[in-house]
C-alpha positions, 0 to 999 in steps of 0.5 A, spaced: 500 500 500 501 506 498 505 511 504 505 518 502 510 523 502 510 531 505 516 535 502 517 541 507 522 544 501 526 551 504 527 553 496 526 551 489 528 552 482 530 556 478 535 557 483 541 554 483 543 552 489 544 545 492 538 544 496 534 547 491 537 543 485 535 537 490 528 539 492 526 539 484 529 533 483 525 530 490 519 532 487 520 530 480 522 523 482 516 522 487 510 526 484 505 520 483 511 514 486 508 508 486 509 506 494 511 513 497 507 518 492 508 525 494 501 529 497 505 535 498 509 541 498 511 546 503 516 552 503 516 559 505 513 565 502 517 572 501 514 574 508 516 567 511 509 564 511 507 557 509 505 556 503 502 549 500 504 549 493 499 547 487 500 545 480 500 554 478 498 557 485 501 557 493 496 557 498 498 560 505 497 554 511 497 555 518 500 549 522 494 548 524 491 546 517 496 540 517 492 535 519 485 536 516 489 537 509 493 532 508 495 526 511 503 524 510 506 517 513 513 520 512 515 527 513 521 530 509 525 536 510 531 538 507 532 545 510 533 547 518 528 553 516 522 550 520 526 549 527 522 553 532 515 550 528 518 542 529 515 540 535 508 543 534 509 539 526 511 533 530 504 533 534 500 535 529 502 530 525 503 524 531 503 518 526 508 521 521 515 519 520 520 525 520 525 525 515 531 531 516 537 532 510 542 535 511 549 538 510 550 540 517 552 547 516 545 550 518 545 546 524 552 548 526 550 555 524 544 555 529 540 560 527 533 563 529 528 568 526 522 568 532 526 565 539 532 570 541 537 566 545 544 569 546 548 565 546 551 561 540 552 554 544 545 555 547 542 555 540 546 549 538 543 546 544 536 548 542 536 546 535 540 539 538 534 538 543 528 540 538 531 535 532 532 530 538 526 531 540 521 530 533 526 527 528 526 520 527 531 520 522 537 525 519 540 523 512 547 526 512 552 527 506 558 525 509 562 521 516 565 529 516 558 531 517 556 526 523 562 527 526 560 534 527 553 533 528 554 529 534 560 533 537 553 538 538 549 533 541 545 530 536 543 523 538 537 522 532 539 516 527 544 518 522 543 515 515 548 518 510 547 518 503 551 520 498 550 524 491 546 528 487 549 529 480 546 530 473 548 524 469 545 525 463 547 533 462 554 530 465 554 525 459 551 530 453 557 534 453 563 531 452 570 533 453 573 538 449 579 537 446 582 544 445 589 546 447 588 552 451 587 548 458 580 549 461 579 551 469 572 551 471 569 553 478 562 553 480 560 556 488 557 562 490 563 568 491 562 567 499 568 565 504 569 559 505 570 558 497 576 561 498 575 564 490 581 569 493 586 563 495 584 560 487 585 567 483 593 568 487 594 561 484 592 562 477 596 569 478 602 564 480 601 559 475 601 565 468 607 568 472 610 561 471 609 561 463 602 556 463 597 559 458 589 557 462 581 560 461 578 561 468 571 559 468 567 562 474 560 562 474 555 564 480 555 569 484 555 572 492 556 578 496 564 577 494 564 577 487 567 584 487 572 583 490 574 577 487 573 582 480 578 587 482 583 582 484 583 578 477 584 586 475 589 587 480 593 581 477 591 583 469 587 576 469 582 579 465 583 576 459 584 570 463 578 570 467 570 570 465 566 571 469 559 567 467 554 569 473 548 564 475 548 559 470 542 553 472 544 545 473 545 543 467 549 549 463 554 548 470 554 540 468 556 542 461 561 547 463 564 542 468 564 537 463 568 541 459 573 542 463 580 540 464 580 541 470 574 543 475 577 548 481 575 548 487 579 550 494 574 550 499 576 552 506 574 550 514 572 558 515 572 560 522 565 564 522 562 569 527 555 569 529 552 573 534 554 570 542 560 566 539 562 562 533 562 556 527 566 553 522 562 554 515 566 547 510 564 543 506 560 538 507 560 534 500 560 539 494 555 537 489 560 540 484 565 536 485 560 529 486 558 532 478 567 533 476 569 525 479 562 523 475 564 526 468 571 525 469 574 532 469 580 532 474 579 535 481 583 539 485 580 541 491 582 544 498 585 539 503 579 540 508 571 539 510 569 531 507 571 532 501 577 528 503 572 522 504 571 522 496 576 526 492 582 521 490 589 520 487 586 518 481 580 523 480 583 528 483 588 532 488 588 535 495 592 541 496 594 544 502 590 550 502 596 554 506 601 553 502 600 557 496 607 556 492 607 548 494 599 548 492 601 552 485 607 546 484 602 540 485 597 544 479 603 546 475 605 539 475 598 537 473 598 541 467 605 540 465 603 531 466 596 532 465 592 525 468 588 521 463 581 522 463 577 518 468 572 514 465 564 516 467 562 513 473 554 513 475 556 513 483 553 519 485 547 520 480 541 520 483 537 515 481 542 512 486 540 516 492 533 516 490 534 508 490 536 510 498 531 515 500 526 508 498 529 503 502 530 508 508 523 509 507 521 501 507 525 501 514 521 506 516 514 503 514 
């Protein structure tokens, strides 16, 4: 018999970040499933209400409305944005099954739009004891992930489920052979993308002599200084700045690539009451370079030591930039054969594991 399934989805396509490229694949995989059917969709309006999405229209809804609507077995988050609505879900709907994704930097980060506790250990503990409390189960992205979780107190089952790649958008576009090598980058201008870190190593691989093209595509409040530093260093004609582009265009640029650049860091971030550090939890960009092949060269930081390795890519040392620029130079001077396509990560492969972690959960 069918189970039915209610998505609480904090953002959606078009826009092109992580959870929402996975809340539009979620809701095209389970949309008239044949055992977990999804009944529901909810996210937040611009004014932070609830709303449930139809086929052309949002409806606000009140928490209250939940039980008389619709009639969910599981429940499944993939934002922290309902935190300080989490119990009264939970009671509402006391026979649901409660499903929490995550890559752990929101739970980390603690934050909370209607509670007001100053202290930053306090609200990690808030958010800890609340999930504790209503969640049934936290889908995790990596060993690096469960092992901070639980530093903070997380006691809930952990489940990890690894991947998210657009295979076919991968596999439509092939390499390209040209001469000019190709670096390519897809992450938000943001610290802990460390872009400052990645344009000092172009600088230094052009003053050593290497003719590349630098593709970086999104966009962030640090995009105009990373701007003026590809100017400072006369990189203009080297650098292309391609702004937002959605899922599949990234996956062409990325496949394209002679190598997919991303030197993300541990980045030690202040908040109100104290402080966390923001990393990389998975990368979904770098899950979409090892399907396609395309080398990797990555910061030696976060999980991604968990999935990049020797034979698909390298792990710089992120603070030493003459002995990182040494590593890449020998790359491009030796370049790796390609590496075969591989289905790994694709998601097909984790929608096969959210149903099997749904039959366990029946």
């Amino acid at each position: 018999m069918a189970q039915n399934l209610l998505l609480f989805a904090d953002r959606l396509p078009p826009l092109p970040g992580g959870m929402e490229v996975h809340a539009g694949y979620f809701i095209e995989h389970f949309t008239n499933h044949p055992g977990f059917p999804l009944v529901g969709i909810i996210t937040k309006d611009t004014k932070g209400e609830n709303c449930l999405l139809g086929k052309t229209s949002a409806t606000t809804i009140k928490n209250e409305e939940l039980s008389r609507l619709l009639a969910p077995d599981f429940v499944f988050f993939n934002s922290g944005r309902w935190i300080e609505e989490l119990k009264q879900i939970r009671k509402l709907l006391p026979n649901a099954r409660f499903l929490y994704r995550t890559g752990g930097n929101e739970i980390l980060k603690a934050p909370l739009i209607n509670t007001y506790i100053p202290s930053h250990q306090h609200r990690q503990e808030y958010w800890a004891s609340t999930l504790n409390e209503t969640v049934d189960l936290i889908i995790t992205n990596s060993a690096y992930t469960e092992e901070r979780l639980q530093m903070i107190g997380i006691s809930c089952p952990l489940t990890r489920v690894v991947g998210g790649v657009n295979t076919a958008a991968l596999r439509t576009n092939p390499y390209s052979t040209r001469m000019t090598p190709i670096i390519f980058c897809a992450a938000r201008f943001v610290p802990y993308k460390n872009h400052h870190l990645l344009i000092s190593l172009i600088h230094q691989l052009i003053s050593r002599g290497h003719n590349l093209e630098v593709r970086l595509a999104g966009d962030g409040p640090l995009l105009p200084q990373i701007q003026e530093q590809v100017q400072h260093y006369n990189l203009g004609s080297i650098v292309k700045f391609l702004g937002v582009l959605d899922n599949e265009k990234t996956c062409r640029e990325i496949a394209q690539a002679t190598i997919y650049m991303q030197l993300s860091c541990d980045y030690p971030t202040e908040v109100e009451g104290g402080s966390y550090v923001h990393s990389e939890g998975m990368g979904r960009s770098i899950l979409e370079a090892l399907t396609a092949g395309t080398f990797v060269v990555a910061g030696k930081s976060g999980a991604l030591p968990e999935i990049v390795t020797k034979e698909r890519g390298l792990l710089v040392n992120l603070d030493n930039l003459e002995q990182s620029t040494e590593k890449v130079e020998d790359i491009l001077k030796n370049p790796p054969p390609r590496q075969p396509f591989i289905n790994t990560y694709c998601w097909t492969n984790v929608f096969k594991r959210y149903e099997k972690i749904l039959e366990e959960l029946s």
